[in-house]
BALOBA-1460 file (C-alpha; in Angstrom, 3 decimals):
// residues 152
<rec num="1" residu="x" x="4.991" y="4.854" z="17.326"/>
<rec num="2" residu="x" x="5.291" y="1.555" z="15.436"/>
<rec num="3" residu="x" x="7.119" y="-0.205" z="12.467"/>
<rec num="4" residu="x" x="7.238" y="-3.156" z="10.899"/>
<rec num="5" residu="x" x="8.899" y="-5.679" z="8.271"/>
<rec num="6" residu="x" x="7.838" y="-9.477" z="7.700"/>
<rec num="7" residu="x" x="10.938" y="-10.284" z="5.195"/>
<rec num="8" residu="x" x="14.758" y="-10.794" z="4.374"/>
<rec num="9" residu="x" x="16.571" y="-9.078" z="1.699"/>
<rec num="10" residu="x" x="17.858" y="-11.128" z="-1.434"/>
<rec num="11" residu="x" x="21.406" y="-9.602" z="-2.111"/>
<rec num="12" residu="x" x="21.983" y="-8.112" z="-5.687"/>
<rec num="13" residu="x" x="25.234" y="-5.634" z="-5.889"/>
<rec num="14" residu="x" x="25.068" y="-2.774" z="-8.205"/>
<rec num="15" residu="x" x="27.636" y="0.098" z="-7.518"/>
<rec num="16" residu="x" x="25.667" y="3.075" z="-8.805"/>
<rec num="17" residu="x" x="24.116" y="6.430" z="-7.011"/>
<rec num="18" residu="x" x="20.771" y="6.272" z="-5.998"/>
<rec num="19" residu="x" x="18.128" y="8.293" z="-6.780"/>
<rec num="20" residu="x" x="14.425" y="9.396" z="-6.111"/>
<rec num="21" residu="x" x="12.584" y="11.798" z="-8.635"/>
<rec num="22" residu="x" x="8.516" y="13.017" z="-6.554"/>
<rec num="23" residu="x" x="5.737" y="13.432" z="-8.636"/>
<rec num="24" residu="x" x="4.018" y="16.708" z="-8.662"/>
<rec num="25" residu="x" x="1.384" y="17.646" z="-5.635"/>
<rec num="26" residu="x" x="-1.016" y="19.904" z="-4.466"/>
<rec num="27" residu="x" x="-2.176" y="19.985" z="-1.450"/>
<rec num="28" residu="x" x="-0.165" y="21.194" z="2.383"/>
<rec num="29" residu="x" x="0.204" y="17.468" z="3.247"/>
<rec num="30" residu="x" x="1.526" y="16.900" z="-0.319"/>
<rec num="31" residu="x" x="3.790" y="19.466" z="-0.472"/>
<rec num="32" residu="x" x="5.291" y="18.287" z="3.048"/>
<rec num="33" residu="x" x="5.611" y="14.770" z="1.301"/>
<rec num="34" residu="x" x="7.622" y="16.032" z="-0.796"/>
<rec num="35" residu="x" x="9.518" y="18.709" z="1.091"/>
<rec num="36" residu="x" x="10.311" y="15.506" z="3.730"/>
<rec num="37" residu="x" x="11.865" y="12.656" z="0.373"/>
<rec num="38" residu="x" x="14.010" y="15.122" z="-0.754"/>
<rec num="39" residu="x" x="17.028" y="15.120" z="1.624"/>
<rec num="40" residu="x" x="16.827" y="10.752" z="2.128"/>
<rec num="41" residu="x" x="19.352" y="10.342" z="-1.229"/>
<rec num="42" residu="x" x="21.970" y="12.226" z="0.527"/>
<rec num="43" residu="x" x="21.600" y="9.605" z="4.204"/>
<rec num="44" residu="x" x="21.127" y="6.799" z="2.087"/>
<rec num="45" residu="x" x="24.470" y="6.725" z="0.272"/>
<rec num="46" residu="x" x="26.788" y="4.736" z="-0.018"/>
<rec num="47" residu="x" x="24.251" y="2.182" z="-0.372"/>
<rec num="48" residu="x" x="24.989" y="-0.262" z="-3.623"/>
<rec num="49" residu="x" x="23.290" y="-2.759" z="-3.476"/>
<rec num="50" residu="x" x="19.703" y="-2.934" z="-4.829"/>
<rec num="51" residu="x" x="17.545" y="-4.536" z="-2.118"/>
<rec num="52" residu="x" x="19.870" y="-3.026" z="1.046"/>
<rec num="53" residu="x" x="18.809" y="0.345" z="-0.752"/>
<rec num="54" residu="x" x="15.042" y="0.016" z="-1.145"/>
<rec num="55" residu="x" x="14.585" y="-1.481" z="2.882"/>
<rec num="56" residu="x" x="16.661" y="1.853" z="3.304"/>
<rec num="57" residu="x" x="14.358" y="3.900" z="0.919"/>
<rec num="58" residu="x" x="11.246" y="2.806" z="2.537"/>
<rec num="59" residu="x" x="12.718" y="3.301" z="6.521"/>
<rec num="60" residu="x" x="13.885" y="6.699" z="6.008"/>
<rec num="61" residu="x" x="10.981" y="7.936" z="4.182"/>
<rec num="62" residu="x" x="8.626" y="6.753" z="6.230"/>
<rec num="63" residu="x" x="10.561" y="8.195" z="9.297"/>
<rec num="64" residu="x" x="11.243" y="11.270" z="7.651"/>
<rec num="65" residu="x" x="7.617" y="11.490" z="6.564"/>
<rec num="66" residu="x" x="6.355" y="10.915" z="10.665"/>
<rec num="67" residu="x" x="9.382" y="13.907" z="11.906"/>
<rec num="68" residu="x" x="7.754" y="15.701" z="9.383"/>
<rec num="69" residu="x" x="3.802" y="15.256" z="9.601"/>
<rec num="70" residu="x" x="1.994" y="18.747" z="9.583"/>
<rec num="71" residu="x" x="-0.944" y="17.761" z="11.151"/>
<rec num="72" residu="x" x="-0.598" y="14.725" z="13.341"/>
<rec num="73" residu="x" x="-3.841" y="14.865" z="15.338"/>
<rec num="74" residu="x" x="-5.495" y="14.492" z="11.340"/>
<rec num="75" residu="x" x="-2.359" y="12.144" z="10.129"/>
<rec num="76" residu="x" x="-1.556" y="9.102" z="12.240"/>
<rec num="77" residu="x" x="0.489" y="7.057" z="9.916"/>
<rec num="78" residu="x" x="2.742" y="7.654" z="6.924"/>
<rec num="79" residu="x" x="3.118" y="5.058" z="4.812"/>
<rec num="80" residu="x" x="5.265" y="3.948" z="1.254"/>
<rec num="81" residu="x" x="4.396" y="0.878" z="-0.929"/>
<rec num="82" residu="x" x="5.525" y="-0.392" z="-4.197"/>
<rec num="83" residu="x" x="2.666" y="-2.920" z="-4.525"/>
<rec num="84" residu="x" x="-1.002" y="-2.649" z="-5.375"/>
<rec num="85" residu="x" x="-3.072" y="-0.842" z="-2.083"/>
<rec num="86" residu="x" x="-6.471" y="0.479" z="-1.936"/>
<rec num="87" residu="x" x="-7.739" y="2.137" z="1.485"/>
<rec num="88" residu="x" x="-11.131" y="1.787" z="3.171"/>
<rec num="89" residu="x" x="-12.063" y="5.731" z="3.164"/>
<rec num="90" residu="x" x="-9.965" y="7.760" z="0.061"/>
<rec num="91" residu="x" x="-10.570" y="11.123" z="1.587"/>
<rec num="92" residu="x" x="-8.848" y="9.695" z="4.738"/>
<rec num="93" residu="x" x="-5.593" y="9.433" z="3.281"/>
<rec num="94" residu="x" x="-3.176" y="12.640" z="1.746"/>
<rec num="95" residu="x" x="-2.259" y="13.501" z="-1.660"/>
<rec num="96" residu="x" x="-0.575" y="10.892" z="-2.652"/>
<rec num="97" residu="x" x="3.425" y="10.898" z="-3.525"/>
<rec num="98" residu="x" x="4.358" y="8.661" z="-6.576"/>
<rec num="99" residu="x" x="8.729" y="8.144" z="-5.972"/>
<rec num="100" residu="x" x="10.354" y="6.562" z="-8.685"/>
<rec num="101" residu="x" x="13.301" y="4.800" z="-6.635"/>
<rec num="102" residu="x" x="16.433" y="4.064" z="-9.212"/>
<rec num="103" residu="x" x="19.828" y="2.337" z="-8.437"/>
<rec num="104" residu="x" x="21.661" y="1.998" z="-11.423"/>
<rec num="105" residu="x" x="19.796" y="0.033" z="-14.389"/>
<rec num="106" residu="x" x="17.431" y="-0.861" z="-11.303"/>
<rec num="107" residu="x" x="14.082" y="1.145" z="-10.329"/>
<rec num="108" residu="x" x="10.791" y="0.920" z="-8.701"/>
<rec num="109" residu="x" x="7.936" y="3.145" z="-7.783"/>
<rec num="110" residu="x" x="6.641" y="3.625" z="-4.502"/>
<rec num="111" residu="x" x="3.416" y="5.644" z="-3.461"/>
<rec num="112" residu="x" x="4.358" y="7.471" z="-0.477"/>
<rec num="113" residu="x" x="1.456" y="8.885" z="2.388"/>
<rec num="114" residu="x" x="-0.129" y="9.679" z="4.869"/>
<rec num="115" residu="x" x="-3.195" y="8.307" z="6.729"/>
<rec num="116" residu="x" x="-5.977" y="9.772" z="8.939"/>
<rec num="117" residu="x" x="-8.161" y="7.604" z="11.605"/>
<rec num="118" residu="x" x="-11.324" y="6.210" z="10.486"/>
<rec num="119" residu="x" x="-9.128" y="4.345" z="7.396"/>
<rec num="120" residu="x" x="-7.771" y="1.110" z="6.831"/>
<rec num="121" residu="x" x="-4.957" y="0.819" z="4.494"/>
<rec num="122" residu="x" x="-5.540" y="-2.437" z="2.320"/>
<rec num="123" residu="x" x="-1.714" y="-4.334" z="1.162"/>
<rec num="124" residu="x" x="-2.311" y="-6.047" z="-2.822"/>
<rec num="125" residu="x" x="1.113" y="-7.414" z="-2.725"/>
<rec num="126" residu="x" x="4.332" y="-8.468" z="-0.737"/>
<rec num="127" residu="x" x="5.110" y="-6.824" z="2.572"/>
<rec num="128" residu="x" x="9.138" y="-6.577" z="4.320"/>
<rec num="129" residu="x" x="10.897" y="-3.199" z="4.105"/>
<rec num="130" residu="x" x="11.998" y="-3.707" z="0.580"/>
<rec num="131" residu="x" x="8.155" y="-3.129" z="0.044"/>
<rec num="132" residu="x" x="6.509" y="-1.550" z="2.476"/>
<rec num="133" residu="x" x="7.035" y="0.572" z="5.373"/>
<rec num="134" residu="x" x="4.196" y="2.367" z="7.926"/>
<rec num="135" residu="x" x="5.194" y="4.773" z="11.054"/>
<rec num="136" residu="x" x="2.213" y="5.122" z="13.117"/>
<rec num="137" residu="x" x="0.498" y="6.171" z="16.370"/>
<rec num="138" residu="x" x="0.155" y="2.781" z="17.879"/>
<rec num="139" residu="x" x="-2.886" y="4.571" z="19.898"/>
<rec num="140" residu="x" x="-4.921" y="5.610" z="17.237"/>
<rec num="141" residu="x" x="-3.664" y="2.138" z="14.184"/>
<rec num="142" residu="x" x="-3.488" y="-1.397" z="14.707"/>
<rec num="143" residu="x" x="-0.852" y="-3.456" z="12.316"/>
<rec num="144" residu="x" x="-2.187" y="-7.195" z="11.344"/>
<rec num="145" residu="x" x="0.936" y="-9.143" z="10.475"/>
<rec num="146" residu="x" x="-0.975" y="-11.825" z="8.450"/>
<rec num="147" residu="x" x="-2.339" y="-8.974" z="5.797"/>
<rec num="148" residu="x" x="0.108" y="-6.567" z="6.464"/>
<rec num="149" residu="x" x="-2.869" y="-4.025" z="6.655"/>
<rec num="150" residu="x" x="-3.075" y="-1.107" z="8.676"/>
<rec num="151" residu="x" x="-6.237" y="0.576" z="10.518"/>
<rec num="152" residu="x" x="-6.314" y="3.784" z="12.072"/>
């Protein structure tokens, strides 16, 4: 099981509650998406300040997503961005989870997943935590630091 993050956090204080409102799913893995972002407001507080809050965002998702998986021999990485993707093979990934991510007057969207072997997952945008986060079988997905891509 891997993780990863390429960058450092710029430092912008709000003092506010966070929040995360999940889009609306249909499918078992979807459902568990879901089931797994809805307790990570309560561990995430007190964080205030925006960028802090988003690396935490994407680590305990992710995490909570990989404690959660309901089929891991079918899903061997989960996976949240808030940047462009596209994957190699769309019926290799889950439904996916839009979160809206808010801190104050401050919010983001992140797409929230998981991924089955056979599929590459393609980064559009800038990696770090604040970004992106993957937990994977390191057996079954290779991580390419340059791209920050992910193939399973």
């Amino acid at each position: 099981m891997s993780d990863n993050h390429v960058k450092e956090p710029n430092r912008v204080s709000k003092r506010a509650i966070a929040s995360i409102i999940a889009g609306s799913v249909a499918s078992v893995a979807g459902e568990q998406l879901t089931l797994a972002l809805a307790g990570i407001v309560k561990k995430m507080l007190p964080l205030t300040e925006w960028d802090p809050a988003r690396e935490a965002f994407t680590q305990e998702a992710t995490m909570s997503l990989w404690n959660n998986n309901p089929d891991p021999a079918k899903w061997v990485a989960a996976v949240c961005y808030n940047q462009a993707w596209d994957v190699s093979n769309k019926s290799g990934i889950s439904d996916v989870v839009s979160m809206k991510f808010s801190l104050g007057a401050l919010n983001t969207d992140y797409d929230c997943m998981y991924i089955g072997k056979g599929t590459q997952f393609y980064t559009q945008g800038d990696g770090g935590f604040i970004n992106l986060r993957y937990q994977y079988d390191d057996k079954a997905c290779k991580y390419d630091p340059i791209s920050g891509d992910l193939s399973c």
